[in-house]
C-alpha positions as CSV (number, residue, x, y, z in Angstrom):
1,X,18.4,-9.2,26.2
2,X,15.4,-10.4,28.6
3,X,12.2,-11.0,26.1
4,X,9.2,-8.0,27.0
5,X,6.5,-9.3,28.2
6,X,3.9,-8.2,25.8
7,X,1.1,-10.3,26.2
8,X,1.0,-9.2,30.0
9,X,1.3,-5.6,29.0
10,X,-2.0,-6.6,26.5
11,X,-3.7,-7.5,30.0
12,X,-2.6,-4.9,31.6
13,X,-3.9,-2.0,29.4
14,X,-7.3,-4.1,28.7
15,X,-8.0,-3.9,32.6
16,X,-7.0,-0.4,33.0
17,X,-9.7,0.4,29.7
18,X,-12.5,-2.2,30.7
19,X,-12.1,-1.5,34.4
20,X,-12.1,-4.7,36.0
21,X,-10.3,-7.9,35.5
22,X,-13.6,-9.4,35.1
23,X,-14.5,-7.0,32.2
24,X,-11.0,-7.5,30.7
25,X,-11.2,-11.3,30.6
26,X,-14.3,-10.8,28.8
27,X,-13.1,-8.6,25.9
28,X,-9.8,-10.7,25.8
29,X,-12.1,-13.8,25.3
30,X,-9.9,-15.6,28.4
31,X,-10.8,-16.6,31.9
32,X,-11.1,-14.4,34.7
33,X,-8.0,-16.4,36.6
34,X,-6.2,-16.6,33.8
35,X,-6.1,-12.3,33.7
36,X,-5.3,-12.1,37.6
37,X,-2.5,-14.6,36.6
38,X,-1.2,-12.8,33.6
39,X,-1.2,-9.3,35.6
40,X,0.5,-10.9,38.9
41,X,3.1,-12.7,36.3
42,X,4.1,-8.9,34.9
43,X,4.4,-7.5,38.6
44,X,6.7,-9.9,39.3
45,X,8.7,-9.7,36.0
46,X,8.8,-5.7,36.1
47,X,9.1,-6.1,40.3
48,X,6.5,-3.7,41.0
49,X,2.9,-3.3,41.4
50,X,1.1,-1.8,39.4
51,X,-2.5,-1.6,40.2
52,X,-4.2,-1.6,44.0
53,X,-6.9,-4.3,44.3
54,X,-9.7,-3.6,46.8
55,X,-13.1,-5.4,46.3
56,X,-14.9,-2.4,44.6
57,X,-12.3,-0.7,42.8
58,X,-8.6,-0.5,40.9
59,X,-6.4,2.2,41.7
60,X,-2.9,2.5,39.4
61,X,0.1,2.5,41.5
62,X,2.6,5.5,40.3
63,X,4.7,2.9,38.7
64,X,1.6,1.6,36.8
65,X,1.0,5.3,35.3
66,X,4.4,5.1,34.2
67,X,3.6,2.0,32.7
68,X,0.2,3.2,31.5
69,X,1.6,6.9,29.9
70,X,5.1,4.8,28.1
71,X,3.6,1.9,26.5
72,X,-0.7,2.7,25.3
73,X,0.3,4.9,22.2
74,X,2.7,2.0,21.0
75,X,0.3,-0.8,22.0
76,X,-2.2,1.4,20.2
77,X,0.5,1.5,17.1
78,X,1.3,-1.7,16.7
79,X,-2.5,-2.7,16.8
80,X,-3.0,-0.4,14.0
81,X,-0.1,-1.6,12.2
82,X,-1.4,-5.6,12.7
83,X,-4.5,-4.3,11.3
84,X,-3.5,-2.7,8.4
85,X,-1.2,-5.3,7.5
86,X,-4.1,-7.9,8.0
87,X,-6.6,-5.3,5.5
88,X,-3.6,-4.7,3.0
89,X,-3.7,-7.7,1.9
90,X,-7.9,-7.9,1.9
91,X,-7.5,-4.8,0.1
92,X,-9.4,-4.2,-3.5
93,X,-6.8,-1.3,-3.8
94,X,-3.5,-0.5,-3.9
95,X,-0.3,-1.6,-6.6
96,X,0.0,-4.7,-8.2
97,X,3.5,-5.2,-9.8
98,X,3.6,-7.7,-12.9
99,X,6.2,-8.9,-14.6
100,X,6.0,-10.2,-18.1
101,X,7.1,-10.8,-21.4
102,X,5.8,-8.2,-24.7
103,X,4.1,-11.1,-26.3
104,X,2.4,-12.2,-22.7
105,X,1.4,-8.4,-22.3
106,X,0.0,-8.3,-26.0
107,X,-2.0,-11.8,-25.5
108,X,-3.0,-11.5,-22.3
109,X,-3.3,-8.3,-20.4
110,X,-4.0,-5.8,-23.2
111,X,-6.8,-7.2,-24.2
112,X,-8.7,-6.5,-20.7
113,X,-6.8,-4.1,-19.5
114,X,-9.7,-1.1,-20.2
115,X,-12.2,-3.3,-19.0
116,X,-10.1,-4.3,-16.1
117,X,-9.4,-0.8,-15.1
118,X,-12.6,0.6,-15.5
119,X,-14.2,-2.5,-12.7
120,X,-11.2,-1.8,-10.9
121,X,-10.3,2.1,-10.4
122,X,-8.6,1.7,-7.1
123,X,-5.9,-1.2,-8.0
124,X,-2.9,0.2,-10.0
125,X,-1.2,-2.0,-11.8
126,X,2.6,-1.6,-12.3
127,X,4.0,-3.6,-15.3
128,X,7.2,-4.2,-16.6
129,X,8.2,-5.9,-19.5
130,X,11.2,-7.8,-20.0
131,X,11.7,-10.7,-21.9
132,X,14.1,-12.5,-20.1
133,X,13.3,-14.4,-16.8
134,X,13.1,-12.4,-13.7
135,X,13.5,-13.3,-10.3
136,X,9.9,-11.6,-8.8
137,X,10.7,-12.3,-5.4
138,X,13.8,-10.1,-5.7
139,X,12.6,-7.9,-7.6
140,X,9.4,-7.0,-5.9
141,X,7.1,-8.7,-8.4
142,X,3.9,-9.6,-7.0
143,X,3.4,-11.8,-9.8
144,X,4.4,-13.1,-13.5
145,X,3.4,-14.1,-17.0
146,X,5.8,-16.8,-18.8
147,X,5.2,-19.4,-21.2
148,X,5.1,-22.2,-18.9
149,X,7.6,-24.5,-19.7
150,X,10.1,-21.4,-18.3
151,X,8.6,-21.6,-15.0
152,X,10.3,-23.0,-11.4
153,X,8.9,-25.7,-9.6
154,X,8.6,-22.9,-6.2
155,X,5.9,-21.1,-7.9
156,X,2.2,-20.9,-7.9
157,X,1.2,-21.2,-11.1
158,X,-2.4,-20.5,-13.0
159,X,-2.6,-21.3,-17.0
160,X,-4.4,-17.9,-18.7
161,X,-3.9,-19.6,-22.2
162,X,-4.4,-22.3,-24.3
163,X,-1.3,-23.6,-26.0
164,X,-0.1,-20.4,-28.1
165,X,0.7,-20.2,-31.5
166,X,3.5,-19.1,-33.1
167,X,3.4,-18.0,-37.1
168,X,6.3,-17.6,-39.7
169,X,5.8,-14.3,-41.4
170,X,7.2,-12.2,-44.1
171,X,6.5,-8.8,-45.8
172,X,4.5,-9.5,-49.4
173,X,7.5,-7.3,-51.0
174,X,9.9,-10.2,-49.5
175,X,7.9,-13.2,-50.6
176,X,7.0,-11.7,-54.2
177,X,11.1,-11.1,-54.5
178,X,12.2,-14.6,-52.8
179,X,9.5,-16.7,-53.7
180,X,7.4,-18.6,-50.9
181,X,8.0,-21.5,-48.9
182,X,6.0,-24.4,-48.7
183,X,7.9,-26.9,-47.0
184,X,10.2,-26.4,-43.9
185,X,13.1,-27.3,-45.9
186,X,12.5,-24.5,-48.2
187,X,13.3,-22.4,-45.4
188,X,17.3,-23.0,-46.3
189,X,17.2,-20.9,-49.1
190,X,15.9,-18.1,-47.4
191,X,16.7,-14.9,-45.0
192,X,15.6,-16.2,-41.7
193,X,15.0,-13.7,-38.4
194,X,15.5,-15.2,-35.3
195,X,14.2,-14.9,-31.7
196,X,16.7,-15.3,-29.0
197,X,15.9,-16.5,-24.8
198,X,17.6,-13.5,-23.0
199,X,17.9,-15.7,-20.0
200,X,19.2,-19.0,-21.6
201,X,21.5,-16.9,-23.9
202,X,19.8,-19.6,-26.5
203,X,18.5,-18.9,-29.7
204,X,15.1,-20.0,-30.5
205,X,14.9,-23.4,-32.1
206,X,12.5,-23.7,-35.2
207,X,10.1,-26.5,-34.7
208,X,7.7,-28.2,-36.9
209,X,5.1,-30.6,-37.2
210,X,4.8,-32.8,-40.2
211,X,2.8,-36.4,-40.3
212,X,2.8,-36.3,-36.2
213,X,6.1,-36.0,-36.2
214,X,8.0,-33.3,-34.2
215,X,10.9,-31.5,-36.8
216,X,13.7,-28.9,-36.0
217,X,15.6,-27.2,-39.1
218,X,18.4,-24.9,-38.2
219,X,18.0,-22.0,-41.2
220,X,20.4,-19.5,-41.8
221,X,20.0,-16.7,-39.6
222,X,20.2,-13.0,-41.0
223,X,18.8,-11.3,-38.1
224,X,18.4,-12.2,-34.0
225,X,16.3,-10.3,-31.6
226,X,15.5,-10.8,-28.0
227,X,12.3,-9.6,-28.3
228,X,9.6,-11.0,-30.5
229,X,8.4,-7.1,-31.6
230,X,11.6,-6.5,-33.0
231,X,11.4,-9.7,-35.4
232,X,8.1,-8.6,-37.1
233,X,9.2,-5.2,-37.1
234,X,12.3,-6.7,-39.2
235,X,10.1,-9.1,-41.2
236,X,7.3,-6.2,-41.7
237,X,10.6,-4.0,-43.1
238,X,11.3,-6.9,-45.7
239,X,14.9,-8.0,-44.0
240,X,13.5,-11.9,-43.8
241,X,11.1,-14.5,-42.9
242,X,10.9,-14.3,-38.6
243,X,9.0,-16.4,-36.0
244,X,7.0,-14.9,-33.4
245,X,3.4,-15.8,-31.1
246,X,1.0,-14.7,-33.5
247,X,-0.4,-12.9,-31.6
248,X,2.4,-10.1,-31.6
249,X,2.4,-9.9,-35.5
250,X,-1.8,-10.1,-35.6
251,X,-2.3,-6.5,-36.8
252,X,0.5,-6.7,-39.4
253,X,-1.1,-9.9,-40.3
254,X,-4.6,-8.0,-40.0
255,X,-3.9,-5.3,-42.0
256,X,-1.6,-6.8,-45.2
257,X,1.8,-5.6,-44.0
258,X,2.8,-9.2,-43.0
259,X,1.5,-13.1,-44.5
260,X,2.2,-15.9,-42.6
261,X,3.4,-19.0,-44.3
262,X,4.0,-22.6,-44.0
263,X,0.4,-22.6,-41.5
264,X,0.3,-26.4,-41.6
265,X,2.9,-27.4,-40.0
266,X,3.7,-24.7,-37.0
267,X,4.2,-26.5,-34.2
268,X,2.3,-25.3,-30.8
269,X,4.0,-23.7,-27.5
270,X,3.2,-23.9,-24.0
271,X,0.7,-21.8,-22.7
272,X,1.3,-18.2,-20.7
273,X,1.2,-18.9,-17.1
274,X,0.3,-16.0,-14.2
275,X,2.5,-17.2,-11.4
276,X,3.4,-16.1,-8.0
277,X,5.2,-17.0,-4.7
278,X,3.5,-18.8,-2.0
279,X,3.2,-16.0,0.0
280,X,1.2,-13.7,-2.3
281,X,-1.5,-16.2,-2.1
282,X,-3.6,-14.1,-0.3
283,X,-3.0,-10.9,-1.8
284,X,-6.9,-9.7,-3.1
285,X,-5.6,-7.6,-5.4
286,X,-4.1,-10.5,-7.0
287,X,-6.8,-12.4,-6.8
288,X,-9.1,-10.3,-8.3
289,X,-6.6,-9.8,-11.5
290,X,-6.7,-13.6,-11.7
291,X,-10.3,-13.7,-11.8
292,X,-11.0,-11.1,-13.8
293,X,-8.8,-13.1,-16.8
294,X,-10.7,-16.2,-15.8
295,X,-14.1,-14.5,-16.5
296,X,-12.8,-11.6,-19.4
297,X,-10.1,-14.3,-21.9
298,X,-10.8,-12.6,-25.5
299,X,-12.2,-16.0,-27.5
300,X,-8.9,-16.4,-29.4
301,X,-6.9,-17.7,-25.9
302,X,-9.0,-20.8,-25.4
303,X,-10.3,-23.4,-27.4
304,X,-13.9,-24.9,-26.3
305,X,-14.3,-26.7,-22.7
306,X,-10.6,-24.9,-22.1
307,X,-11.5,-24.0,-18.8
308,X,-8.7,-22.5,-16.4
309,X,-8.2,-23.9,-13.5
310,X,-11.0,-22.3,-10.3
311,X,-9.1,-19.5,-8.8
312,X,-11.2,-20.4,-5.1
313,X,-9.6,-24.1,-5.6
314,X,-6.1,-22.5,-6.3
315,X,-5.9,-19.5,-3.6
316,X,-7.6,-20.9,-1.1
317,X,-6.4,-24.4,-0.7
């Protein structure tokens, strides 16, 4: 099928609405010749003419009304549609769809998300938790929160953390009945929840860190979840000692339901990580987000001089 020849029929409707080929090189930004060229070019492609060209005046042929009455509305549309696609993604309103773990929503989002909405009344955000990896592109994600080490090499990635925490907790109840541990290997002789990777099928190692040293123990499980809420739930209910973020069992922890035990040697995760695709690098509502968690991090997700990295360096390069 012969290509249309748009760009003529862009010249063609300019001159009819300016008046003058003169006039429509002007508002095209384009040389005078290069408009009588582009309107002679269209003639000769449609094989008619379509205006009358005396020295004082432009007159439309009846084949250039046809021309003029079938294609202004759509050139007017598909303007329109180029320019709300160009402001839809300039936009400081509209949806932004987030994908993201419990703990990542617990750690990072609730803790602005008040302030965030109240600054930011037009932008919806749409979030879904799931602990397992999803594909955002597919899905229609905008954008992500993992622990980083989960992430693919094809995203954009921005660190909203410091290197998170996990804590070993139990119920008091448990620990008065089963006695508490003070060395990993303690951890043998007791009921152990467990955190499974929905993605990787793979459940959680336990690590540790004792004189520098990095050290897995493989306890006996009574209980596996794939989702860290469910493990404190279990070890706030007395079933076990579970591992979580910290951050998921801090109001247990807060209020006396939960101790954590064996502090010293927890060893430290990756960070949470916003990510996105390369084409959402423009999006302003995701920009905004981004810098809204740069500005808003509650103290307890960086340490001092733990700076993210500049969203302007990051979106705009």
């Amino acid at each position: 099928m012969e290509r249309a020849p748009v760009y003529g029929i862009e010249v063609f409707l300019t001159i009819i609405r300016e008046g003058s080929l003169r006039a429509a090189a002007k508002a095209l930004g384009i040389g005078a010749p290069a408009v009588s060229l582009q309107l002679k070019s269209l003639e000769k492609r449609l094989g008619v003419d379509l205006l009358v060209r005396t020295t004082r005046s432009l007159e439309l042929t009846d084949a250039g009304r046809t021309l003029l009455s079938g294609t202004a509305p759509a050139f007017r549309n598909i303007v329109d549609a180029i320019e709300n696609t160009r402001t839809k993604g300039q936009s400081k309103e509209g949806t932004l769809r987030l994908s993201l773990s419990r703990g990542a929503y617990k750690t990072v989002v609730a803790p602005i998300l008040a302030d965030f909405q109240k600054a930011f009344p037009e932008i919806c955000l749409d979030i879904s938790l799931h602990e397992g990896l999803v594909d955002i592109v597919r899905e229609g994600f905008h954008a992500g929160i993992r622990v980083g080490d989960l992430l693919t090499t094809d995203m954009v990635a921005v660190r909203v953390t410091s290197s998170l925490a996990p804590a070993f907790t139990a119920a008091p109840t448990y620990l008065a009945e089963q006695g508490r541990p003070n060395h990993p290997r303690d951890l043998l002789n007791h009921k152990c929840i467990r955190y499974k990777f929905i993605s990787a099928n793979k459940v959680a190692d336990w690590q540790f860190v004792e004189d520098g040293q990095t050290k897995t123990i493989n306890p006996p499980t009574r209980l596996i979840f794939d989702n860290m809420l469910s493990v404190v739930q279990a070890a706030r209910d007395g079933h076990g000692i579970g591992w979580s973020l910290r951050s998921t069992a801090e109001d247990y922890l807060a209020n006396g339901e939960l101790e954590s035990v064996l502090d010293a040697y927890v060893k430290e995760i990756p960070p949470f990580y916003l990510y996105f695709p390369e084409q959402n690098r423009r999006l302003e509502c995701l920009r905004v987000f981004i810098d809204f968690l740069a500005a808003n991090r509650p103290n307890h997700l960086h340490r001092s001089g733990d700076a993210l990295l500049a969203v302007s360096d990051l979106l705009e390069s």
